[in-house]
C-alpha positions in Angstrom: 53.1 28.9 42.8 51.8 26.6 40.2 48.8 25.7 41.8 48.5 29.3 41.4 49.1 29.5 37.9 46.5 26.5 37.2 43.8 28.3 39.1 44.3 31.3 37.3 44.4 29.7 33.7 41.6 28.1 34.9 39.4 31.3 35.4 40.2 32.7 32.2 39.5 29.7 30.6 35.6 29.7 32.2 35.6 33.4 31.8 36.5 33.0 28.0 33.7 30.0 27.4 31.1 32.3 29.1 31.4 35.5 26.9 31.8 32.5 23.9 28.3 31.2 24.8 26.9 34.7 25.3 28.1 35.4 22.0 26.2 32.6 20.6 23.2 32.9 22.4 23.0 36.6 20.9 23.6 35.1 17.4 20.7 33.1 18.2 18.0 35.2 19.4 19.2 37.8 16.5 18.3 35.1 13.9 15.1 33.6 15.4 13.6 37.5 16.2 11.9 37.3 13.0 10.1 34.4 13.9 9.3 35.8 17.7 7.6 38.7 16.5 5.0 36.6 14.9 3.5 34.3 17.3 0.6 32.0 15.2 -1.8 30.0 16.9 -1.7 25.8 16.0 -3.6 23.1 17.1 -1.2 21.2 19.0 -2.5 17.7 18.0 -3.8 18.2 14.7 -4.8 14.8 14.0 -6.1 14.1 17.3 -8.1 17.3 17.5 -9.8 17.5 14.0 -10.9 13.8 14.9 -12.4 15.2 18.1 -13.9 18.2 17.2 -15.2 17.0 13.5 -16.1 13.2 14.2 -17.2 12.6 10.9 -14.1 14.2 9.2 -11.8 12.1 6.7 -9.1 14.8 6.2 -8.3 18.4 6.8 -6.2 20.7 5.0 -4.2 23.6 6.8 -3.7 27.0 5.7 -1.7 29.9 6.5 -2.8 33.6 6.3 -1.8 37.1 7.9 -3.7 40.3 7.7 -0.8 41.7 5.8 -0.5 39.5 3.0 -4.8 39.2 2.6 -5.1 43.1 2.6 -2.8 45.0 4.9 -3.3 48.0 6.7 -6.6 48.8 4.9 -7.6 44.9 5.9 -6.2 45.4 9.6 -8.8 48.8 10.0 -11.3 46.9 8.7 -11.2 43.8 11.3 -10.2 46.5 14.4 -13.9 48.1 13.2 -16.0 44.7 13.6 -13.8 44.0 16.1 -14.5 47.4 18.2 -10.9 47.4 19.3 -7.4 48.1 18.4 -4.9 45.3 17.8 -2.0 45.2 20.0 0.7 43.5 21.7 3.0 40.5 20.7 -0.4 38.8 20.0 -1.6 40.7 17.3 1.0 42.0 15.0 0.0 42.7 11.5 2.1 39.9 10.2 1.1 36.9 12.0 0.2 33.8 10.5 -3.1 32.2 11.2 -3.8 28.6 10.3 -7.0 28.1 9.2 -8.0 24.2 9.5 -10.5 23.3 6.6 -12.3 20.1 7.4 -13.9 17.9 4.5 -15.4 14.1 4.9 -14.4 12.3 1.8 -14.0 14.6 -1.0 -17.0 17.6 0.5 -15.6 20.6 2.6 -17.9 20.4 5.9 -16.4 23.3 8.2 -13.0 24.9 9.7 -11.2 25.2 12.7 -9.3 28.5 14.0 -7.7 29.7 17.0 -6.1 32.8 18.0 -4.1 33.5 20.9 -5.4 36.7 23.4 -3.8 38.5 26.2 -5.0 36.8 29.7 -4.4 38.7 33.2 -1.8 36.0 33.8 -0.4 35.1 30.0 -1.4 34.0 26.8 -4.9 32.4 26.1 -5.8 30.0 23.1 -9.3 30.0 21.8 -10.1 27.9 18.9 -13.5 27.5 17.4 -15.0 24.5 15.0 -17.3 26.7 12.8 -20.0 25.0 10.0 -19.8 26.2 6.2 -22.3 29.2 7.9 -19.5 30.5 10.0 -21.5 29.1 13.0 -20.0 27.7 16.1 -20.0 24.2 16.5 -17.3 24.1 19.3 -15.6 26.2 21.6 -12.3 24.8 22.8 -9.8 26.9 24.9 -6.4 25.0 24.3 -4.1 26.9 26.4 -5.0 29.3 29.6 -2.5 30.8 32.4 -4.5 31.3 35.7 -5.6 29.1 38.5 -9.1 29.0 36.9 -8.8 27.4 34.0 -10.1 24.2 34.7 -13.9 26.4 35.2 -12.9 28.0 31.3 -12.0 24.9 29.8 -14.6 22.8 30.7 -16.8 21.5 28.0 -20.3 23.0 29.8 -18.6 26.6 29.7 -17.9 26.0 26.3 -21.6 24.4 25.2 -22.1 27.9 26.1 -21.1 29.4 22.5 -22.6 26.7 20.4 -24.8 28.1 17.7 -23.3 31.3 17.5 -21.9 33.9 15.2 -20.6 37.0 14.5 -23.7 38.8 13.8 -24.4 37.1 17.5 -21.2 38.8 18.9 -21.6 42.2 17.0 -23.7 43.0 20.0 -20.8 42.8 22.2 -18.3 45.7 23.2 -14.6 44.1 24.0 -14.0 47.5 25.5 -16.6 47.7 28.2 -17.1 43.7 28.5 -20.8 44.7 27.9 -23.3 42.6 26.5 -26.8 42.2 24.8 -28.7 39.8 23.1 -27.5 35.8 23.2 -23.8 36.8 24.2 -25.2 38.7 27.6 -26.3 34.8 28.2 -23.1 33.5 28.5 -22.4 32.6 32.1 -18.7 33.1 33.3 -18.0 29.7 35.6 -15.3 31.3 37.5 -16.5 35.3 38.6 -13.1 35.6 40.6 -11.6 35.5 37.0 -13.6 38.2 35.4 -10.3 39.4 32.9 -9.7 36.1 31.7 -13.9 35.7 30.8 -13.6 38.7 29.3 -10.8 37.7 27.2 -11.9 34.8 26.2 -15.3 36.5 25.0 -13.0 39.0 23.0 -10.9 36.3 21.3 -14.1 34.6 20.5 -15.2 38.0 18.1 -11.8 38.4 17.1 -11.5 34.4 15.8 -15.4 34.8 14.5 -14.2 38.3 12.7 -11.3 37.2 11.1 -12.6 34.1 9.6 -15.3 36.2 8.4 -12.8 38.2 6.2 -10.3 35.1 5.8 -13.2 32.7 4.1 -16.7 33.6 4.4 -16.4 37.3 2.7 -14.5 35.3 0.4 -15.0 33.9 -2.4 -12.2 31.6 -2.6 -9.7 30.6 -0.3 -6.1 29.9 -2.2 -2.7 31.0 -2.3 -3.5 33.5 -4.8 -5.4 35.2 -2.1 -2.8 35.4 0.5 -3.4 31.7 1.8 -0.7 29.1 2.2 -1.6 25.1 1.9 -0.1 22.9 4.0 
């Protein structure tokens, strides 16, 4: 009989600490949700990278802006019109923040880095791009990719692929249709069996090149005041 009663106390006791932790698990996702629904896009050695991708960098300087805070909805229309696509998904929220990477050697400004993060077939992708002062690309560097071809994506001779280009270079491209012309119909996809995920990665390439177009180089300073947060 009291063996009985030991067990029992015993399983009300576990069944008590497991509606406890569920309670607190709730508390938790309900005060992180905020911070869910906005997924940026970081370099996730910042040191290491800038160093790689700008060797002749002394510094950088990071900077946070969404679409909402630069222009909002009218903004958003804008970059979906260059783009030739809506926004959408977890990805693309109105309010995400991006971090734009501005690269000087010594006390001269000399180019930026900026990623975004695009749907895959299997996940999330991570395209960055090291851009000159002409909004050119100097580098192409996928940092994360979900699929059994990524090695073919992220290798540096797929992304040699991009260098020298711009947006005017990816105007000619339709995300919708994954059709080409001009210098973009040139760029080879190393892995055909993963078609989606080349396409994707061509798409976040406009969408990086068209929002740093209406971040920086449409404007005519880059500063808090105009919806940019310093590190």
């Amino acid at each position: 009989m009291f063996s009985y009663v030991k067990r029992q106390i015993a399983t009300k006791a576990a069944q008590f600490s497991a509606k406890a932790a569920g309670v607190v698990l709730v508390a938790l996702l309900a005060g992180t949700g905020a911070a869910w629904g906005a997924v940026g896009c970081d370099l996730n050695d910042p040191d290491r990278d800038v160093a790689r991708l700008f060797p002749e960098s002394t510094g950088y300087k990071a900077m946070y802006i969404s679409v909402q805070q630069r222009g909002g909805e009218k903004l958003l229309e804008r970059i979906e019109a260059k783009l030739g696509d809506k926004f959408h998904g977890l990805f693309e929220t109105i309010d995400i923040p991006y971090t734009v990477y501005e690269i000087r050697a010594k006390n001269k400004k000399i180019g930026y880095i900026h990623g975004v993060n695009q749907k895959g077939q299997f996940g999330g992708i991570q395209v960055f791009l090291a851009l000159d002062l002409e909004g050119r690309i100097r580098a192409f560097y996928i940092q994360k990719m979900t699929s059994q071809h990524a090695g073919k994506l992220r290798d540096a001779k797929f992304g040699r692929q991009f260098i020298g280009f711009a947006l005017a270079d990816f105007e000619q491209y339709d995300v919708a249709s994954g059709k080409a012309s001009g210098r973009v119909d040139e760029i080879r996809n190393p892995a055909p069996e993963a078609e989606a995920d080349f396409r994707a990665a061509l798409r976040a390439t406009k969408k990086n090149l068209v929002l740093m177009d209406e971040f920086v180089f449409s404007s005519k300073v880059l500063s808090p005041d105009n919806g940019a947060s310093p590190q």
